[in-house]
TORGU-534773 format. One record per residue (C-alpha): residue number from 0; x, y, z; residue in one letter. Coordinates in steps of 0.25 Angstrom, whole numbers, plus 5000, padded with zeros to 4 digits. Example, Ala and Ser with C-alpha at 12.3 -4.5 7.8 and 13.67 -1.06 7.14 Angstrom:
# residues 2
<0,<5049,4982,5031>,"A">
<1,<5055,4996,5029>,"S">
# end
This chain:
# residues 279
<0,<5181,4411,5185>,"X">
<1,<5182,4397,5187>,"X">
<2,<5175,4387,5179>,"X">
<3,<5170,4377,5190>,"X">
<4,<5160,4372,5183>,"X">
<5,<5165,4370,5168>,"X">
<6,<5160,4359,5161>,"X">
<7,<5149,4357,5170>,"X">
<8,<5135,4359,5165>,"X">
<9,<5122,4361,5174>,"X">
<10,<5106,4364,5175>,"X">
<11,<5101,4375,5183>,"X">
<12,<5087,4373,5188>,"X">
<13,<5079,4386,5192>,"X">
<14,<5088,4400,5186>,"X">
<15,<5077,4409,5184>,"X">
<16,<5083,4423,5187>,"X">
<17,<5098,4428,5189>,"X">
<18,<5095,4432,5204>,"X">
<19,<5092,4417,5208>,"X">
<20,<5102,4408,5214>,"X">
<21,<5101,4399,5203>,"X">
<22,<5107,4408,5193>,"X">
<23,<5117,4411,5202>,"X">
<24,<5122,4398,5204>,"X">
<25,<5120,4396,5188>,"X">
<26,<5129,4408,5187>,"X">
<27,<5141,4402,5196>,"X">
<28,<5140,4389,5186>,"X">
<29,<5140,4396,5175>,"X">
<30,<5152,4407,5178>,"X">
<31,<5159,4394,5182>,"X">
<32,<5158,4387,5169>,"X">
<33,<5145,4378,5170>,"X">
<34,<5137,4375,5159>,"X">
<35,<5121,4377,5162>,"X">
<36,<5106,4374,5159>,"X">
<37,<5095,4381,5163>,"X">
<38,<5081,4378,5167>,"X">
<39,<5067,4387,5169>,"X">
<40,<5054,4385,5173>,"X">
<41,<5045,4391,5163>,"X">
<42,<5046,4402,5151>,"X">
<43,<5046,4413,5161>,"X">
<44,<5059,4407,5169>,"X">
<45,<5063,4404,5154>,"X">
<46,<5065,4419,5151>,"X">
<47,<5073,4421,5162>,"X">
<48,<5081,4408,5163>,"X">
<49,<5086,4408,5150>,"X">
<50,<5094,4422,5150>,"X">
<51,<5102,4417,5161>,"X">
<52,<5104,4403,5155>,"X">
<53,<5110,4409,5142>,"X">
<54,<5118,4418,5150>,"X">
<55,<5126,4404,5154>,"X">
<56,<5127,4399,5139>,"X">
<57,<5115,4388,5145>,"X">
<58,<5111,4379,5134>,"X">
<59,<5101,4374,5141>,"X">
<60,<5088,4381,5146>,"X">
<61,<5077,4373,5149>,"X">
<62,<5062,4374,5155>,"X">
<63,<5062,4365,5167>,"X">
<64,<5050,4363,5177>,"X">
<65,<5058,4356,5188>,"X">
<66,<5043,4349,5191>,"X">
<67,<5042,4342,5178>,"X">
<68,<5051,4329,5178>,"X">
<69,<5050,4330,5162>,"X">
<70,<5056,4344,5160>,"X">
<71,<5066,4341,5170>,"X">
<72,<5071,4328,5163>,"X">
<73,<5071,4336,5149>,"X">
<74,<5079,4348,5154>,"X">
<75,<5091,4336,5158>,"X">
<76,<5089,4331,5144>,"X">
<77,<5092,4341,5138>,"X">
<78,<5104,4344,5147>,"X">
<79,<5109,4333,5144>,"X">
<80,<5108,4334,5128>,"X">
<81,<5116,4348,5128>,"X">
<82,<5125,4347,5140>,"X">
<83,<5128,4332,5143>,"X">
<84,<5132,4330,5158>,"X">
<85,<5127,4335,5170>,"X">
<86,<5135,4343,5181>,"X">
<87,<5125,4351,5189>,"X">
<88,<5111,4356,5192>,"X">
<89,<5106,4368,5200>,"X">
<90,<5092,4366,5204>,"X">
<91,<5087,4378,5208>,"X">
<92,<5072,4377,5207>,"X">
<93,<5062,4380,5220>,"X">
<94,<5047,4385,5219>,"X">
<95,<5035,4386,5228>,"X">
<96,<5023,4394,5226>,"X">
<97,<5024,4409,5232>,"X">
<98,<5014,4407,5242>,"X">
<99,<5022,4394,5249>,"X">
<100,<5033,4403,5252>,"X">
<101,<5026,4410,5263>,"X">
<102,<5013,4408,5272>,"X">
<103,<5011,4396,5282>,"X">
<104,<5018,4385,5277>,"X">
<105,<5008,4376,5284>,"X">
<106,<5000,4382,5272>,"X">
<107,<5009,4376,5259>,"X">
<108,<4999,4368,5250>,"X">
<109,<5004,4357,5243>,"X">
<110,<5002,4362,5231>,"X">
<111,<5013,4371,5235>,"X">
<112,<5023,4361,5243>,"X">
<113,<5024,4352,5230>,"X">
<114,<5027,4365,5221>,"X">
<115,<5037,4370,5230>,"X">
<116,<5043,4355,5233>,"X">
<117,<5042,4349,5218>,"X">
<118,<5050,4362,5212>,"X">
<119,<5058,4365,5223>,"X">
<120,<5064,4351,5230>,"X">
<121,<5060,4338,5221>,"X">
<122,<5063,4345,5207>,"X">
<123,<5078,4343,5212>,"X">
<124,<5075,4327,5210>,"X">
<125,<5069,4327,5195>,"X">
<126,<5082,4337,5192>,"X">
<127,<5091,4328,5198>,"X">
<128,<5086,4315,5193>,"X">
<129,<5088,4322,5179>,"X">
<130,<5103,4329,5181>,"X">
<131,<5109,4313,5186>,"X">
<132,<5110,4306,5174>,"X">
<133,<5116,4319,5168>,"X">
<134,<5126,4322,5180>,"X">
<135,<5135,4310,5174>,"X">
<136,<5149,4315,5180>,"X">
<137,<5142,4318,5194>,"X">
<138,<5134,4332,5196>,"X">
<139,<5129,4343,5207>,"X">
<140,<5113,4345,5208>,"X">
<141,<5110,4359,5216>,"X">
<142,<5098,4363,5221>,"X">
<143,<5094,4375,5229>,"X">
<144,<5089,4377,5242>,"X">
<145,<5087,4386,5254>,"X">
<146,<5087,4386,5270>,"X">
<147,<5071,4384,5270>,"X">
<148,<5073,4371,5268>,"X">
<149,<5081,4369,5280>,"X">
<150,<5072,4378,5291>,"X">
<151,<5061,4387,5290>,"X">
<152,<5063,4399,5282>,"X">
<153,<5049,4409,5284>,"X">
<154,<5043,4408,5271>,"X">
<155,<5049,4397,5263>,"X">
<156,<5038,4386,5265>,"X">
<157,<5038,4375,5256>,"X">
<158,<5050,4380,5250>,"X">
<159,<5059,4375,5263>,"X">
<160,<5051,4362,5262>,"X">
<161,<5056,4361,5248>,"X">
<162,<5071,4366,5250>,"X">
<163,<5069,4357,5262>,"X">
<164,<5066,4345,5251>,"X">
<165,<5075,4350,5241>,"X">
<166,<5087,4349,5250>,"X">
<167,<5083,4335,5255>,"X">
<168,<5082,4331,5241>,"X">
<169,<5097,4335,5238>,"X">
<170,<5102,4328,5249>,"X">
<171,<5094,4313,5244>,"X">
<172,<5099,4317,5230>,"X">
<173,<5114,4319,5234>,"X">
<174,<5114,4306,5241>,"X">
<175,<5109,4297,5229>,"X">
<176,<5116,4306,5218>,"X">
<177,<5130,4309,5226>,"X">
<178,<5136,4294,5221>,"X">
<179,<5132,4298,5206>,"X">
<180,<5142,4312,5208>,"X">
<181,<5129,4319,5210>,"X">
<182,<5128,4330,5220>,"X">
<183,<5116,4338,5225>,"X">
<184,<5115,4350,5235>,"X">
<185,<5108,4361,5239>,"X">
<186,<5111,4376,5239>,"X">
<187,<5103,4382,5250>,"X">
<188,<5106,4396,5249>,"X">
<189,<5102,4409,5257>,"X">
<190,<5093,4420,5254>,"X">
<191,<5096,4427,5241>,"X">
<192,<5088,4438,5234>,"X">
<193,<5083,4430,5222>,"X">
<194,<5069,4432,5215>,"X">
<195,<5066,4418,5220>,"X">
<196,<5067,4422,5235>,"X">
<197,<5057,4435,5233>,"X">
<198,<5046,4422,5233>,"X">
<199,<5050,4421,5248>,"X">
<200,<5041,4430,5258>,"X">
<201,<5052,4436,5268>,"X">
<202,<5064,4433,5261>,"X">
<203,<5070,4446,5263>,"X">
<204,<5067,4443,5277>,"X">
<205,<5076,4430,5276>,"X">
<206,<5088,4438,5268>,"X">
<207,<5089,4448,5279>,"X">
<208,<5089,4436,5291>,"X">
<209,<5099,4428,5281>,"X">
<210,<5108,4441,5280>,"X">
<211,<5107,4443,5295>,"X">
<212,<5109,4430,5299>,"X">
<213,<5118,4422,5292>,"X">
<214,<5133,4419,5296>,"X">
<215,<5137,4428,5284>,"X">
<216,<5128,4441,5288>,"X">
<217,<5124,4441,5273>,"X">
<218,<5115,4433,5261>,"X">
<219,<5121,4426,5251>,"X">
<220,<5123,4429,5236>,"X">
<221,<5118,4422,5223>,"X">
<222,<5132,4424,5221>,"X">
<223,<5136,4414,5233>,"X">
<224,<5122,4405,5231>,"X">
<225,<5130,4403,5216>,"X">
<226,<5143,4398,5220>,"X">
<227,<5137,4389,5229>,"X">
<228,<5127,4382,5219>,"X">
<229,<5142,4383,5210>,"X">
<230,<5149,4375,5222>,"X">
<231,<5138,4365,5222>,"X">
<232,<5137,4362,5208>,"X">
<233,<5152,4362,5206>,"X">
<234,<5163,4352,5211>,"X">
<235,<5165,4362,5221>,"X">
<236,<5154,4354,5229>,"X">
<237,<5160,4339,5222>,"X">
<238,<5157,4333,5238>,"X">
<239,<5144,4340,5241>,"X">
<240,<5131,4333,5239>,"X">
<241,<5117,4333,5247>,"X">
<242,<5121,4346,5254>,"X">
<243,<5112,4359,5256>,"X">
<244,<5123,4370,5253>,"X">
<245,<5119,4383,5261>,"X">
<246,<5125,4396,5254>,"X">
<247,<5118,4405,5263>,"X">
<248,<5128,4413,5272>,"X">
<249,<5127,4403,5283>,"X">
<250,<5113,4405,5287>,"X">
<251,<5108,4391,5287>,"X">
<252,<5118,4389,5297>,"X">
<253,<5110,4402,5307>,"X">
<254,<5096,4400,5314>,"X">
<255,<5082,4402,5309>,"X">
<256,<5076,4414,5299>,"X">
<257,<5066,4417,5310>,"X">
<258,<5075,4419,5322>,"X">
<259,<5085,4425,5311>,"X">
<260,<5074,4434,5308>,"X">
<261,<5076,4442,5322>,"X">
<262,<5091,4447,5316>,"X">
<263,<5084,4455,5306>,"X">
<264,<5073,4460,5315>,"X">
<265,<5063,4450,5306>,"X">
<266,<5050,4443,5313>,"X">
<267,<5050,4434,5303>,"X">
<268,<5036,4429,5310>,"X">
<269,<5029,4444,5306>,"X">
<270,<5035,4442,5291>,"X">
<271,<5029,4427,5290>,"X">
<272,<5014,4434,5295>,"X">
<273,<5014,4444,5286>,"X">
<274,<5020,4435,5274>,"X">
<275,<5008,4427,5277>,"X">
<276,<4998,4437,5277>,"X">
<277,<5001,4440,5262>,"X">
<278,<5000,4427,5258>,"X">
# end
């Protein structure tokens, strides 16, 4: 195995189970040499997080509400007292309430668009304000997105707006950072079976048009989403910055998910109705 990243050490924002795409990306890192903290979100994510952490020799584990500037700073803090210098960060953190991912998105309340936003797109600011001053030999800052944010995808509501933000927000923070060495991109991957995607009403209608669809005629693999976080985060990627990196078997290249839908015999119009009249 080659050892791309040795030497280089790294936080992880947002493992929370080994089927999500931030352990795989953690798993490439680590098999490839990195060093590597972990954060969670509460004593139940605790249970689960730290497992995994241990498993790759972390000596960090950390609690970490991405909406509180204060715990943000002191997980840096305490980076920096046991590692030192900072190589990388994977910000993999996205939430909305259950009931805005699905309905009349005419409907969001705001209660609900500042969750979604605050979480999912400007936590990516208070983290990178933080990782700078400890990115001293140049850095990569990786966050996660998804093609909601590009076009209307049924059912992800607020969370496109806030993929939409996220992705907006890399591209401002790769053009004052980039002179620093800094480099920030998105990953914007396909579909994949994770826990997290189960929150989505229809998303096993959006696997099967993915799968139809795509230039590839199949989904991607947490395997495939975990070399493409590992090529962002290593010097593989030295002269990329400010990009939204689609590892999704071409199919943000293909037309929309409602006329997809007619490949699979899906009317993607009856599903919306009848999510709606559950909600």
């Amino acid at each position: 195995m080659s050892q791309l990243m040795s030497g280089k050490k790294g936080i992880v924002f947002g493992v929370s189970n080994k089927r999500g795409i931030a352990h795989a990306i953690a798993e490439k890192l680590h098999e490839h040499g990195a060093e590597i903290a972990f954060t969670y979100a509460g004593e139940i994510m605790k249970d689960r997080v730290t497992p995994i952490a241990e498993e790759m020799g972390s000596k960090l584990i950390m609690p970490c509400d991405v909406t509180s500037d204060d715990e943000i700073k002191a997980v840096f803090k305490e980076f920096k007292r046991i590692y030192g210098r900072l190589d990388f960060v994977i910000h993999a953190v996205a939430f909305a309430n259950k009931e805005d991912l699905g309905g009349q998105f005419y409907n969001q309340t705001k209660e609900g668009w500042d969750l979604a936003l605050g979480v999912s797109a400007y936590s990516l600011i208070p983290i990178t304000r933080e990782a700078r001053p400890l990115m001293t030999e140049g850095g990569s800052i990786v966050t996660l997105s998804y093609l909601g944010g590009e076009r209307y995808v049924p059912n992800y509501n607020i969370m496109g707006v806030a993929k939409a933000a996220l992705e907006c927000t890399v591209r401002y923070l790769a053009a004052e950072l980039g002179r620093e060495g800094i480099r920030v991109n998105a990953l914007s991957a396909g579909p994949v079976k994770t826990l997290a995607a189960k929150g989505i009403s229809g998303f096993d209608i959006l696997y099967k048009i993915t799968e139809a669809r795509s230039p590839m005629k199949r989904n991607i693999t947490l395997d495939e989403v975990g070399n493409s976080g590992l090529y962002l985060a290593s010097h593989l990627s030295s002269g990329v910055t400010g990009e939204t990196h689609h590892v999704d078997c071409g199919y943000h290249a293909i037309s929309t998910v409602k006329a997809d839908a007619k490949i699979v015999g899906v009317d993607v119009e009856a599903d919306e109705a009848a999510a709606n009249q559950d909600i």
